[in-house]
N, C-alpha and C positions, 0 to 999 in steps of 0.2 A: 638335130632334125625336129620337126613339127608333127608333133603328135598328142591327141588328146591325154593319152595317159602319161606326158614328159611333164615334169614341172616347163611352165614356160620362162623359166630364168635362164633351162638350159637350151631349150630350141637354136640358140647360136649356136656353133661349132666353137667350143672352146676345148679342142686336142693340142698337146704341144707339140713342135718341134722334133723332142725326144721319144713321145710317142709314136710319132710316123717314121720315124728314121728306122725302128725296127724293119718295118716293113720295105723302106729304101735298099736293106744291107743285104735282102734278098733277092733284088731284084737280076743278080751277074752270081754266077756261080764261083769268081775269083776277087770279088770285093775285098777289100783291108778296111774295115769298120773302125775308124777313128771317131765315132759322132757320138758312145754313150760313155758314162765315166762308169764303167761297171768296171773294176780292178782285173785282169786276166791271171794276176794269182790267185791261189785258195787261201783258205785260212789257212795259219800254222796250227800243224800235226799238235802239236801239245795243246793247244787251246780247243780241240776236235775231240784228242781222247781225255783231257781234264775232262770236258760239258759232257761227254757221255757215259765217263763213270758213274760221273754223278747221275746222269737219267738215271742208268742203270742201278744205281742205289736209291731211287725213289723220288728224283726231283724232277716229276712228272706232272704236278697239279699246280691248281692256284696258287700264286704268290700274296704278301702282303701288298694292299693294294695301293700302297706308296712303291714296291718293288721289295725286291728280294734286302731283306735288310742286310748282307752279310756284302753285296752289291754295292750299294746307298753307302757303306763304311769303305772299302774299296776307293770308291769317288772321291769321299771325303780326303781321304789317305793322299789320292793320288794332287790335289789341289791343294793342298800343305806341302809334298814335297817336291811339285815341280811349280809352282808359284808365289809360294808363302801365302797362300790365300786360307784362312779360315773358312771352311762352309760348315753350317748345322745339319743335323741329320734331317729334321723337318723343313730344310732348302733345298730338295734331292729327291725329284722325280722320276722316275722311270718310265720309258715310252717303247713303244713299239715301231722306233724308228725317228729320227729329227723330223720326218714329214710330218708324223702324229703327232710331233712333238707341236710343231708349229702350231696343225688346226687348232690343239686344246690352248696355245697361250694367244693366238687371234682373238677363238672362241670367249676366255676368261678377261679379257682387258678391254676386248673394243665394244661399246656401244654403237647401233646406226648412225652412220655416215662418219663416223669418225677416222679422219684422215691420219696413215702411216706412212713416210715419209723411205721410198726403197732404194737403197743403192744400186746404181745400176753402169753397166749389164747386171741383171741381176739372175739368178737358179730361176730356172721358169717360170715354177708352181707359183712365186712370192704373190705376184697381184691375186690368182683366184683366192688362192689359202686368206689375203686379206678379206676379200667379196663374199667367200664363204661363211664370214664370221659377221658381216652386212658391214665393212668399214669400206674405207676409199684409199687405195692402192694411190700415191704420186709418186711416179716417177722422177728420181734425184741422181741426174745424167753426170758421170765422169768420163775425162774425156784422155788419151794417150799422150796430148801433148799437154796434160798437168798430171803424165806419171798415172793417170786412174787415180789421184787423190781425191777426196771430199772435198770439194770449194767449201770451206766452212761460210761464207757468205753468202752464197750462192743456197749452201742448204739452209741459213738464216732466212733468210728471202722468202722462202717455201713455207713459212711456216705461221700456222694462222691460228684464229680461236677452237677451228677444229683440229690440229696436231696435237695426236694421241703416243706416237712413239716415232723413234727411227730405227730403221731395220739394217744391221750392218752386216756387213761376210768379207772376214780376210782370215786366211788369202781367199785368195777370191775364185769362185767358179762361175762366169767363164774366161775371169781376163789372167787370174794368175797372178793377180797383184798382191801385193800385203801393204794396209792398211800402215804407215810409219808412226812413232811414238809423238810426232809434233802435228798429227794430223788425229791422233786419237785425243789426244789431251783438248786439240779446239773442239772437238765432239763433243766432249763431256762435259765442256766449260756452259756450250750452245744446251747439251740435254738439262744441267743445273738451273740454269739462268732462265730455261720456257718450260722448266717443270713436264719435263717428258720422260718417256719409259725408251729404253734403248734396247732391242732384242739384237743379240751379238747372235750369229750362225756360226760357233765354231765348230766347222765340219774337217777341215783340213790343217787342223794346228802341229802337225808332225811335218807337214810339207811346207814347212818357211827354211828357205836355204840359204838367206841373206843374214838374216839376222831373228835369234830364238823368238816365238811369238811369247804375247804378254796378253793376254784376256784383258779385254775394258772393263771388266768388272772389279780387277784388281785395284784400279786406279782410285786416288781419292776421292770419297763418294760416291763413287760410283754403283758400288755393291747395291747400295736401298734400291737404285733405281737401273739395274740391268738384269735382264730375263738372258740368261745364257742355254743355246742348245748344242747337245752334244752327241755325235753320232758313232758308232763303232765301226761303221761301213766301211770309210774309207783309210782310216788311220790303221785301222787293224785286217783290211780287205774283211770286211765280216758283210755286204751288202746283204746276201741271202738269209742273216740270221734274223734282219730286222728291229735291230735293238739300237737306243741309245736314252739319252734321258734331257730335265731342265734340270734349272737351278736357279733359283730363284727367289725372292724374300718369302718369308713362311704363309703369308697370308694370302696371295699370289697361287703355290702352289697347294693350299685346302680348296681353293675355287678349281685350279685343274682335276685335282682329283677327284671332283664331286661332277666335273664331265665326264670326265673317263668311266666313269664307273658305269655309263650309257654308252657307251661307246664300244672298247676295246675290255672294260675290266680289267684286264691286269697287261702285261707281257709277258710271251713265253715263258716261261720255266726255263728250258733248256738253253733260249738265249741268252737269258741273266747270269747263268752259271759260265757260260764259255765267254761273257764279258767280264763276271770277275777275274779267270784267268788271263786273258789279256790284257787287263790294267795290271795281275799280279806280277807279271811274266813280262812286259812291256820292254824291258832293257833287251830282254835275249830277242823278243819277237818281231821288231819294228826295226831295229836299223836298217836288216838286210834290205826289207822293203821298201824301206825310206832311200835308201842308196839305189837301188834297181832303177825306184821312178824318177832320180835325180840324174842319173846317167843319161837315160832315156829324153827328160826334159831340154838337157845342153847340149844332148848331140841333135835333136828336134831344132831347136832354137838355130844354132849353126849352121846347120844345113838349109834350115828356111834363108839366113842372110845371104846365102849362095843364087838362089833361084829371083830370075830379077820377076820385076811387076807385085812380089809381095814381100812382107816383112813382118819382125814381131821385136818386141821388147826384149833385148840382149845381153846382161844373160838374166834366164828366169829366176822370177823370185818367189813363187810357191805355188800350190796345187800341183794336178799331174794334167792340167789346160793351156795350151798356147789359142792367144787370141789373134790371128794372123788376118792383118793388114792388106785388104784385095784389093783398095780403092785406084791404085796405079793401071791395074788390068782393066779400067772402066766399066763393069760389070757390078752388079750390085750384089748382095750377100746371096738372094736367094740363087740370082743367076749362078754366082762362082760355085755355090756347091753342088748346084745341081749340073754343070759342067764337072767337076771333080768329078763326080757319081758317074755320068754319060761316059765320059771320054776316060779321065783315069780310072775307073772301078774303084775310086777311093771315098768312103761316105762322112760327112762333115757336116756341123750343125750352121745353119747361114746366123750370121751372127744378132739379124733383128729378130731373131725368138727369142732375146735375151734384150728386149728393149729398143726403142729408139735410138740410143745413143748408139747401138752396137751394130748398126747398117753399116757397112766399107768391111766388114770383119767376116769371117768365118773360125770356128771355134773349132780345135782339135782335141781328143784326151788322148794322150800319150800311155795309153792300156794297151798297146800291143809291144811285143821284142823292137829293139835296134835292126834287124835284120826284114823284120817287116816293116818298119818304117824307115827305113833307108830306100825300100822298093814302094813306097808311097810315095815317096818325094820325088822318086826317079820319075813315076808316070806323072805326077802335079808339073812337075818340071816340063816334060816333053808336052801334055797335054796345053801349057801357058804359049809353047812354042808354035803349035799347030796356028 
């Protein structure tokens, strides 16, 4: 809105998608809110009364302001033994969530107008979180029938005296893809070779069910020159805690920290404490839930290949997001969801708030039971039939 006291950068309407959908999911008193990836479990019990012993024994105040150092070794721990990756203690940031994590690593690398190069459909936020830091958001479109890979040619193409970094996310939210080892490797070859910085999103690395995920940062080389984020939201349903952290070459993360300290100053207390539990704990804590949302995902996916006029990629290969295929029903993304919502009572993200490329699509998270989405698909089904 247009107001003398708005900065005028924001006078546009730049709300997303997943903001308004809130407000969609209320509008029918029997909606099935498939449209936000908020997880519908809780955290695990141990990881709830671990973090609030500890409150209770005094880990109530400020942290160090790199993060809770006992956190930071945790991390380190946990990247040696499920990668063989080496990280330093001084490459181990802690944030108040991979959103924060973002603005501070936009904020710390880009200068004005400096173009980052986003995978797309990409997580909403990506262009502003870019804009917010004064750089220029390109969009770098993948498309279903190359699989959602990177055209490494295509993203060559792209790439000019202004490419500052590329921004990747696998698996991916919102297609559900993962990024393959013969598609990460030309990345790396492309980020070498034009001297660029690679921000890897790993938000969803427990949800690749095809095959173990592998951080780009692992790869050779790679480590100098990849900014890694990491969230506890998803992997460990932890959303409400707001904790996750970077990682990143040492030098890199002294300019983060000297934003932060304007900013946010530390993260929680409480949430650092119930993240080191879940990294400590991870073997007992995560399968169950790792299994729940892979059930949910294939019997998602199969049941879509039942109902004619839409389709998805068969069978899933990570996240807990089916990106389904509306193009057949000739309606356009924002149309098909906003028919879902009218006629099924079912709410669903249209797929172009996740990019250009992602117009023909509408986005699902599979965060509710089999039982209610079996009775989603039943009303999608008869609503495509009316």
């Amino acid at each position: 809105m247009k107001h003398k006291f708005i900065a005028k950068r924001y006078w546009k309407d730049q709300s997303t998608a997943m903001g308004q959908s809130d407000v969609l999911a209320k509008s029918f008193d029997d909606v099935i809110d498939l449209s936000l990836g908020d997880p519908d479990l809780i955290t695990d019990s141990l990881i709830i009364d671990k973090a609030f012993e500890d409150a209770k024994a005094g880990h109530t105040k400020y942290t160090d302001f790199q993060g809770d150092p006992e956190l930071r070794q945790e991390i380190i721990k946990f990247y040696k033994e499920e990668y063989g990756m080496e990280v330093a203690d001084e490459e181990v940031y802690i944030t108040t969530s991979a959103c924060h994590g973002m603005y501070l690593v936009m904020e710390a690398i880009l200068d004005d107008d400096d173009e980052v190069l986003v995978q797309a459909p990409y997580f909403t936020p990506y262009p502003q979180q870019v804009e917010l830091a004064r750089g220029i958001p390109v969009e770098m479109p993948t498309y279903e029938e190359e699989d959602f890979q990177i055209n490494t040619d295509r993203m060559e193409s792209m790439i000019n005296e202004r490419t500052k970094a590329l921004l990747i996310n696998t698996p991916s939210n919102p297609t559900g893809n993962c990024l393959t080892m013969e598609s990460m490797k030309k990345i790396a070859e492309i980020a070498v070779k034009h001297d660029l910085i690679v921000i890897a999103d790993d938000i969803y690395t427990a949800f690749s069910y095809q095959n173990p995920f592998v951080p780009i940062a692992s790869l050779p080389g790679m480590k100098e020159r990849t900014i890694t984020l990491n969230s506890f939201s998803k992997n460990f349903t932890m959303t409400g805690w707001r904790i996750g952290n970077i990682i990143a070459p040492d030098y890199i993360i002294r300019i983060i920290q000297q934003i932060n300290e304007n900013v946010v100053f530390t993260a929680p207390s409480i949430s650092q404490r119930a993240a080191i539990y879940a990294l400590r704990y991870r073997d007992k804590v995560q399968p169950p839930m790792v299994e729940e949302y892979r059930k949910r995902m294939f019997y998602a996916a199969d049941r879509i290949a039942k109902i004619p006029k839409i389709s998805v990629i068969n069978p899933p290969k990570g996240s807990f997001y089916l990106f389904i295929n509306i193009k057949e029903t000739g309606l356009s993304s924002t149309e098909a969801a906003e028919m879902f919502l009218m006629k099924a009572h079912v709410n669903t993200l249209p797929g172009n708030a996740f990019g250009e490329c992602g117009e023909g699509y509408v986005r699902i998270a599979c965060t509710v039971g089999i039982e209610e989405l079996e009775e989603a698909f039943d009303r999608i089904e008869k609503a495509l039939q009316e």
